[in-house]
Structure formats: structure tokens, C-alpha cells
C-alpha positions, -999 to 999 in steps of 0.1 A, spaced: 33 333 -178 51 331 -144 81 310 -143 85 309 -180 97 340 -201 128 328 -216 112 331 -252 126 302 -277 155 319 -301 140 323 -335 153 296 -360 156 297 -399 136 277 -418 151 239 -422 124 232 -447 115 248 -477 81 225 -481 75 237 -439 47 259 -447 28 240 -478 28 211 -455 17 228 -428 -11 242 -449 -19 205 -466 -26 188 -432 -65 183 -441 -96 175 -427 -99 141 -449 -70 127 -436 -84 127 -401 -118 116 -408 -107 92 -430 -88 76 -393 -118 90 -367 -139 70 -389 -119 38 -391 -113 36 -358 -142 42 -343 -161 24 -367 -182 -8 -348 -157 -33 -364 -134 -27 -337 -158 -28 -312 -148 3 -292 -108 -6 -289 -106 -25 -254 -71 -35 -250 -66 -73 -251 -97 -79 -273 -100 -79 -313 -99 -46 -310 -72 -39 -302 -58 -67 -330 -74 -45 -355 -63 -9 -343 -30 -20 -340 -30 -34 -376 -41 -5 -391 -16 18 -372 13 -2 -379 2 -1 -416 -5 30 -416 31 38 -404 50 15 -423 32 27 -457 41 65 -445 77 52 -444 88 57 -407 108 35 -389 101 10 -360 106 27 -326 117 -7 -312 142 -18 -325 129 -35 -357 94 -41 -343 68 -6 -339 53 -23 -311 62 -25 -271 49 -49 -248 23 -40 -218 22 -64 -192 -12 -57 -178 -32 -74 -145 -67 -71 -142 -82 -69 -106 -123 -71 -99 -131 -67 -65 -160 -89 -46 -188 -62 -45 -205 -79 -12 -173 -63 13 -182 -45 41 -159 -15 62 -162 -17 95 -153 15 112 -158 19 150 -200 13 154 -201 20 117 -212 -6 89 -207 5 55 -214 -16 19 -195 -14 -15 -208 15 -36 -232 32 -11 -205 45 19 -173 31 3 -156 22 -23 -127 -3 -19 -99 -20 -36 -65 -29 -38 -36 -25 -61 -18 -57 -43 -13 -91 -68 -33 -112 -43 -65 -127 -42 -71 -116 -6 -60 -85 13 -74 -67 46 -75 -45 74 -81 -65 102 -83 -29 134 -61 -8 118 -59 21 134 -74 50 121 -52 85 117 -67 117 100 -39 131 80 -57 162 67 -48 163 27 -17 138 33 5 157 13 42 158 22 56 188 -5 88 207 6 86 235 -19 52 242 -5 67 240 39 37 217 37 38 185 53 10 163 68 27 138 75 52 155 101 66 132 131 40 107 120 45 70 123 15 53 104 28 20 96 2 -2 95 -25 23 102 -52 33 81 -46 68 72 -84 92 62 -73 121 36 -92 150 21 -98 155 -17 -79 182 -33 -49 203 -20 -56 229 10 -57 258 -19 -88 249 -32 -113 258 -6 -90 286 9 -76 301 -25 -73 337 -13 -45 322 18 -15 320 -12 -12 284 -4 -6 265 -32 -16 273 -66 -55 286 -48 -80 271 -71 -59 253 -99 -49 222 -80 -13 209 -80 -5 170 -82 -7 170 -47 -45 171 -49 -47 146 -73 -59 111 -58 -31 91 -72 -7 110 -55 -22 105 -22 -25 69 -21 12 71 -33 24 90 -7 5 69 21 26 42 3 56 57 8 46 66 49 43 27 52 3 32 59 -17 -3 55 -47 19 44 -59 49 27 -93 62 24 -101 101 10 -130 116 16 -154 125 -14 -164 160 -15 -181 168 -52 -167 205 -52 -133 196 -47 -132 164 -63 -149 177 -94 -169 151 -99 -200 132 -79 -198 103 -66 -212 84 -87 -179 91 -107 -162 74 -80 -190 43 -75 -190 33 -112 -152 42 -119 -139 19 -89 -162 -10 -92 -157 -39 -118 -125 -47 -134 -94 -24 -122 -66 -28 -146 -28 -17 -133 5 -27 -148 24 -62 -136 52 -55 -112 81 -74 -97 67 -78 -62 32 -78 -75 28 -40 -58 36 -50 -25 45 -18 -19 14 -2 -22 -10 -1 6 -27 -33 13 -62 -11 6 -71 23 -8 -107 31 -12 -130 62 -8 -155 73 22 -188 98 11 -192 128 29 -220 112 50 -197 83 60 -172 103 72 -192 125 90 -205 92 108 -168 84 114 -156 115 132 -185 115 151 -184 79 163 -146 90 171 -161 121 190 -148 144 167 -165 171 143 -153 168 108 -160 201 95 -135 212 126 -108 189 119 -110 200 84 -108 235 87 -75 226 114 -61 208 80 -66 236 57 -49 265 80 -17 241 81 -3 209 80 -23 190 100 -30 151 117 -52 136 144 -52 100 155 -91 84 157 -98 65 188 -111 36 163 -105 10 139 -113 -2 103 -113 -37 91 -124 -49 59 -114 -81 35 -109 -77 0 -115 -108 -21 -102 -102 -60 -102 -121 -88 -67 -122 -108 -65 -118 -146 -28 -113 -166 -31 -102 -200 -2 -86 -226 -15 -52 -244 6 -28 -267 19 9 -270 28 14 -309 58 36 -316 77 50 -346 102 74 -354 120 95 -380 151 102 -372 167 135 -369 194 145 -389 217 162 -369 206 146 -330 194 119 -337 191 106 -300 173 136 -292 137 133 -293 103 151 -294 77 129 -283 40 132 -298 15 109 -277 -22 97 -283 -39 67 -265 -54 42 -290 -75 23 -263 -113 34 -253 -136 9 -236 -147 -14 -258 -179 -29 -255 -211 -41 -233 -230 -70 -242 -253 -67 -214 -267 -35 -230 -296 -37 -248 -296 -18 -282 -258 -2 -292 -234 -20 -271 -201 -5 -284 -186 22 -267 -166 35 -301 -151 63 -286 -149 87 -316 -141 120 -300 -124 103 -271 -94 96 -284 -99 84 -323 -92 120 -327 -58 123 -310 -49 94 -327 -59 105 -361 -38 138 -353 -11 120 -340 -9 100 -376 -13 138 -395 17 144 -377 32 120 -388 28 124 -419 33 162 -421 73 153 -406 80 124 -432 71 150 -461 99 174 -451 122 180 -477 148 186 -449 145 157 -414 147 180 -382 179 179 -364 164 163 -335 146 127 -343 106 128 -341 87 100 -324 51 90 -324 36 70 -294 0 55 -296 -4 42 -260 -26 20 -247 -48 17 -214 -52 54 -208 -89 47 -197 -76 25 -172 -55 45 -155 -30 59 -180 -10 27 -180 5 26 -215 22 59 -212 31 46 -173 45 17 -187 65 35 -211 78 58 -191 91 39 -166 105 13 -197 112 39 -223 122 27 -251 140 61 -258 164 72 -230 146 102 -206 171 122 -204 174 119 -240 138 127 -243 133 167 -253 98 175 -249 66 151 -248 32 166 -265 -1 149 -262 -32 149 -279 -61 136 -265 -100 146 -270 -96 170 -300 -119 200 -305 -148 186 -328 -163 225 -324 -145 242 -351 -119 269 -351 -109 291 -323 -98 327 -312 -78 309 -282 -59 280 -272 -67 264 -239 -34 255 -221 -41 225 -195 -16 233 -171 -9 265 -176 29 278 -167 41 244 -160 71 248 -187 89 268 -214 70 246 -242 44 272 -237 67 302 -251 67 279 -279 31 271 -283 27 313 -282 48 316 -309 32 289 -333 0 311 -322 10 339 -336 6 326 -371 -28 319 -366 -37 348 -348 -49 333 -314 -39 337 -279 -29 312 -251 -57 313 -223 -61 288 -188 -80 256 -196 -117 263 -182 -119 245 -150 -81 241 -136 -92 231 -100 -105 202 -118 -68 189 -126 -68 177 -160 -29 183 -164 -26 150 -144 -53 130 -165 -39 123 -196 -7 106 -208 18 134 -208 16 133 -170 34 93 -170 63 122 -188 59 152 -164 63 127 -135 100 117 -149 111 153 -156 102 151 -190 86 190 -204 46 179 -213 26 200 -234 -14 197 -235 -32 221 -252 -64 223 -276 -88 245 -292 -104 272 -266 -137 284 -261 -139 314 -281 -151 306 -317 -137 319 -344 -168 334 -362 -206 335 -354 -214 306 -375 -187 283 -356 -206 296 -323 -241 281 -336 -225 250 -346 -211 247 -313 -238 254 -294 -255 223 -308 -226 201 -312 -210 206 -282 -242 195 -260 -238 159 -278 -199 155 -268 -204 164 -234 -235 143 -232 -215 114 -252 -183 110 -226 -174 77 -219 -211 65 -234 -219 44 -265 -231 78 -283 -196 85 -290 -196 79 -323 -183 98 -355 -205 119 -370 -209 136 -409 -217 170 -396 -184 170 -373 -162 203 -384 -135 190 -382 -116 225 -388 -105 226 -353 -84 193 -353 -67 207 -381 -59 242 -368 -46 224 -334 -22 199 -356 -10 226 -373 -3 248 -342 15 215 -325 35 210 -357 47 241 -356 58 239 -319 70 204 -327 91 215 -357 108 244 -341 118 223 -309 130 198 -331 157 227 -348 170 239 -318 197 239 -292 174 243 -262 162 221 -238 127 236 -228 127 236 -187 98 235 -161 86 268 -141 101 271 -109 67 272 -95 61 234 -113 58 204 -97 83 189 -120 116 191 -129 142 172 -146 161 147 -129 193 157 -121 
């Protein structure tokens, strides 16, 4: 693994129940919580509905009865402060001679607290992949004033499409290709605007992802100066409409973006965009849960496991099932989170370093729980060891391999290798790294602040022939059953898999928690702790 050989120092057992609990973390314990939580009596676990009332009744229980302590002082539960922004579908984005209408050429929003925002001819600047990343000798936004400008950026990072120039990380993307970071870094250039370009390949996904994903409520957290930092408007052109764009600017776009993937790269358009956002304004208070046991030698040094409660509750426009009770998405990480739990507060001997649990809440909307915690921890950051998350766990049975998300980001790996051994797998790359799924989950609200973020699950390579039938069949009805009311828990769910990754993050959990080190990112990482 590039970056990260430093191997952890082997440690004597602290426990002398490790293994036997490490052996007893079953199967029944997390169907017994899959199925609670994902049963229709909490209507799929929208935050701010009953819901959430109920999930966060049961986990709270379910901690206090386990005996760990409140990770908030005397309360397990932390405040979200959550606003809720639904655009007016009928906008239109004018662009030079060019019309186009919400959901068909554009998409459009904005993360600004008021009820009305626009571009009123804003000038239009092609930035090529608008990243601005020293370690890379890669900046787009070089010499560039784009203050109140609209600023037109391509998906992904220039490694993607161009993977055998060395720039970048080639196919796997970096955070730089990542859409959040772009509108972030238009942000911090001043720009008033900031449209990318959809592309499927790059992106990963169609854009119908990007239609039904930005339309209807938008949820982001409550800030100070009610994000006036942010661009007044960040949206998304199709492929078509920018095409349209560059022409009516009489420019080729397939030119300009080949110019913006052999080097940084920018081009002001001989045009303007205008457009008026119209928003309704909702405030609402969600919750993260938290709990802790602490350690018994460093006790304000923590390991961090993570699992977002929230999914997307329900639809009562739908005809027939309405509840979106999202089973596999993330009742699963949730019920692993509370096996993990469990499997610490049985130790005969507490880890030297304390243990925490966060259940987080509006991942689906943007990873906002784990945002919010992060930049309110309730656990200092620098005081924070290592965070590991959990989030869609393998309902296909046991596997040969463990898929790292992320691979060679940070030393937690040589950890993770080394829990491996005991079960006899390997560590292999996730499947599709040019998708970016290291920046899709919650660990990445920790990565962003320096903190070491492990996500890993069960591979692809099953563990015996039988496992392989099963997941042929099964694994047709998760991938089918994403985000949709079909995912729901089923009886013939082997369950095996969950188990065999909660062991394997125990372990790396456990032997973190009994040890001097502080794991460290890869040079080659995006991250690194703050100084």
C-alpha cells in the first residue's frame, strides 16, 4: 500500500474474554436491530418525523441497558440544527440565446438562507475542473478573478479520462473530483455561480441521479450567516446544454475540454447567465446519538465507530408500499455499530484509549449529522484517534476479501491487514474507485478535519460456492432495492457477512484502542492532520 507501511507494533492481549467475544458477536443480535429498525413502524427513519422519535428511543435504550455512558455530557444525544430548502421547479437559466427549464437542461439551487437568490448577467468563465490543489501543481483557478461570475466546471478530476498521464490518482478520483468540493472551492474564489457539467462516465451516475437527487426538499445544516458564503447558485448543465453553451459562445466544448485536461486550464465565455431562485424556508432540530466507554488508561483519546440512523422515510403519494425502510441501507451499520458496542462493554479489561459510538443523522441528505459533528465535536479532534464507519453492510455472506474504499489513504489499513489475517482474507481496491465513494459516507465529515477514516466491507470473492449462488440471487435484489421502498429486511438474508466484518473492525478497533500510535494519512492523501 503506497504511503503506508509502517506496520502497527504488535500488542499483548488486554483482554482475556478478547477472543470469546469476538467469536459471540452473532447473527441474532443484528437481525434482532435490522429488523426493528426497518420495520414499517418507523416509517423508513426521516429525520424530524416519528421516526426518528422512535429510532432514537430504541438506540438510547439500547445503550443505556448495555451500560455505556452518555457522550454528552449527561445526555446521549446532540442537537442538529437542520434547514430545509425546496426550490420553485418553474426557473428557467438563461444563457446567451439559450433557454433551459428545471430538470431537463439544468438543475438549480442554492445553499443561501433566503427565499430568493439570482444571477441577474453574470458572466460566464470556463474553469476546466476548478480545482485549485498544490500537492498536485494543479490550479484552475490561476490569476483568475471570478467574483461575481458564474464559473462552468467539469465532473471529475483531470485523471479520470487521461489516467495513463500520472496526473492525479488516474481512474480512482481524489476529493477534488468530487462535486462538493467544487462548489466549495468556487466559494472560496468569490464566484456568484457554479454549474458542472454532467458527463455519466465521469460522474458515475446518469442524470437522472442528478434530476431526482436535486429537486424537491434540499436539507443543509443552519449557519451563522445563513451560508452567505456560499455561492448565491450552484446547479448542474447536461452534456447537450453545454454543448449549446460553448457553441452560442463560439467555442467547441470537446476542445476546451481536452485544453483543461492536458493542464490547468480557464477561458472566459463572451456571455451571460441569469436565473432567479425562489425557495421555500423550513428550520427543523434533528439528532446524532452518542455514547462512550471510557478508556482506562487515555481516557480523552478516542476511537470513533460511526453509522447513520436516518434513511428516507416515507411517500404518501405512492400507491401500494409507501415506506422507504431502508434495511440494508443503513439498519445494518447501525445494528453493527450497536454489536460493537456491545462486544467493548463485555471486556473484562476497558481499552486504554476510550471507545465511542456515533449514530448520525441526515447522511441521505448530504452527510449532515456527521458534518455537524465534526465541525461541533463533542470530543476534541485532535483528541480523536481514528474514526471507522459502517454503512451498507454485506447482506451476501462471507468473503475471501475485504474491499477497502479508499484504498492507501492511511495507516488504519496496516491495521485492518492484520485483523485479516485471522480470518484468512486479503485487503483488495473497492470495485469501482473512479466512482468516489470514500467521499460519500460519514467518515469523510472526519477525513476532512484530519481525522484517520477507515471504510471497509465484505469483498466480492465468496467464501465458498454455496455463498456464490446465494449471492448471485440476493445481490440482484440489493442493487435493484437502493434508495427504493423494496428495501426491506428479509428472512433469507445471510447475515454471516455482517458478522465476519464486525468482527474484523473490532479487532482493528481493539488493537488501536491499546496502543501508543497515532495512525497517520499517506503522503499521497488528501488529508492530513491539522497541525
Amino acid at each position: 500500500m503506497a504511503g503506508c507501511s509502517k506496520a502497527p507494533e504488535p500488542i499483548p492481549e488486554q483482554s482475556n474474554n478478547f477472543l470469546s467475544i469476538y467469536e459471540n458477536i452473532s447473527s441474532e443480535d443484528i437481525k434482532k436491530h435490522i429488523q426493528t429498525l426497518a420495520s414499517d413502524e418507523f416509517e423508513g427513519r426521516l429525520p424530524t418525523t416519528v421516526g426518528e422519535e422512535l429510532t432514537l428511543d430504541y438506540l438510547v435504550t439500547e445503550l443505556t441497558n448495555m451500560g455505556l455512558a452518555p457522550g454528552n455530557g449527561d445526555s446521549y444525544l446532540q442537537n442538529v440544527e437542520l434547514v430545509e430548502m425546496t426550490a420553485d421547479p418553474t426557473m428557467t437559466l438563461s444563457i446567451g440565446n439559450n433557454q433551459f427549464a428545471y430538470k431537463e437542461g439544468m438543475v438549480a439551487s442554492t445553499k443561501r438562507e433566503k427565499e430568493i437568490v439570482e444571477l441577474k448577467n453574470s458572466d460566464l468563465v470556463f474553469v476546466g475542473y476548478g480545482v485549485n490543489a498544490p500537492e498536485y501543481d494543479w490550479n484552475d483557478y490561476q490569476g483568475l478573478d471570478v467574483k461575481g461570475k458564474t464559473v462552468v466546471i467539469l465532473v471529475n478530476d483531470p485523471g479520470f479520462e487521461n489516467p495513463q498521464s500520472g496526473k492525479f490518482q488516474g481512474k480512482t478520483m481524489t476529493y477534488y473530483g468530487r462535486w462538493t468540493y467544487k462548489y466549495e472551492e468556487a466559494s472560496r474564489q468569490g464566484a456568484a455561480g457554479a454549474l458542472i457539467v454532467h458527463e455519466t462516465a465521469p460522474a458515475s451516475y446518469g442524470w437522472s441521479v442528478v434530476a431526482n437527487s436535486w429537486s424537491g426538499p434540499q436539507y443543509g445544516l443552519v449557519s451563522k450567516n445563513g451560508n452567505a458564503d456560499r455561492v448565491a447558485v450552484e446547479g448542474w448543465l447536461t452534456l447537450e446544454a453545454a454543448q449549446k453553451v460553448f457553441k452560442d459562445a463560439g467555442l467547441d466544448f470537446a476542445e476546451q475540454k481536452a485544453f483543461a485536461m492536458a493542464g490547468p486550464y480557464a477561458k472566459a465565455l463572451p456571455i451571460s447567465a441569469s436565473v432567479t431562485v425562489n425557495s421555500t424556508i423550513k428550520k427543523s432540530t434533528s439528532h446524532n446519538v452518542i455514547a462512550t466507554i471510557k478508556g482506562s488508561v487515555k481516557p480523552d483519546e478516542h476511537i470513533i465507530y460511526s453509522a447513520h440512523w436516518d434513511h428516507l422515510g416515507k411517500d404518501s403519494s405512492k400507491e401500494g408500499d409507501q415506506i422507504y425502510n431502508g434495511a440494508h441501507d443503513n439498519a445494518t451499520g447501525v445494528a453493527a455499530n450497536l454489536a460493537l458496542a456491545k462486544a467493548f462493554i463485555e471486556l473484562d479489561v476497558k481499552p486504554q484509549r476510550s471507545v465511542s459510538f456515533l449514530f448520525v443523522t441526515a447522511e441521505e441528505q448530504g452527510l449532515l449529522g456527521s458534518l455537524y459533528y465534526a465541525e461541533h465535536p463533542l470530543i476534541a479532534l485532535d483528541k480523536t484517534v481514528a474514526n471507522i464507519n459502517m454503512d451498507a453492510m454485506s447482506v451476501l455472506g462471507r468473503t475471501k476479501d475485504v474491499a477497502v474504499i479508499g484504498m492507501g489513504k492511511s495507516e488504519l489499513e496496516n491495521y485492518l491487514t492484520k485483523a485479516a489475517i485471522r480470518q484468512n482474507r486479503i485487503l483488495v481496491q473497492e470495485s469501482r474507485p473512479e466512482a468516489g465513494s470514500y467521499f460519500r459516507s460519514d467518515h469523510f465529515s472526519f477525513a476532512k478535519q484530519g481525522v484517520p477514516a477507515l471504510y471497509a466491507k465484505g469483498g466480492s470473492e465468496p467464501i465458498d460456492e454455496e455463498t456464490a449462488n446465494y449471492r448471485k440471487r440476493t445481490n440482484v435484489i440489493v442493487t435493484g432495492c437502493y434508495h427504493q421502498v423494496c428495501d426491506q429486511f428479509r428472512e433469507n438474508w445471510d447475515l454471516s457477512g455482517i458478522v465476519q466484518d464486525a468482527q474484523l473492525l473490532f479487532e482493528v478497533g481493539y488493537e488501536v484502542a491499546n496502543t501508543d500510535d497515532w495512525p497517520q494519512w499517506s503522503p499521497t492523501s488528501e488529508f492530513q492532520r491539522a497541525k
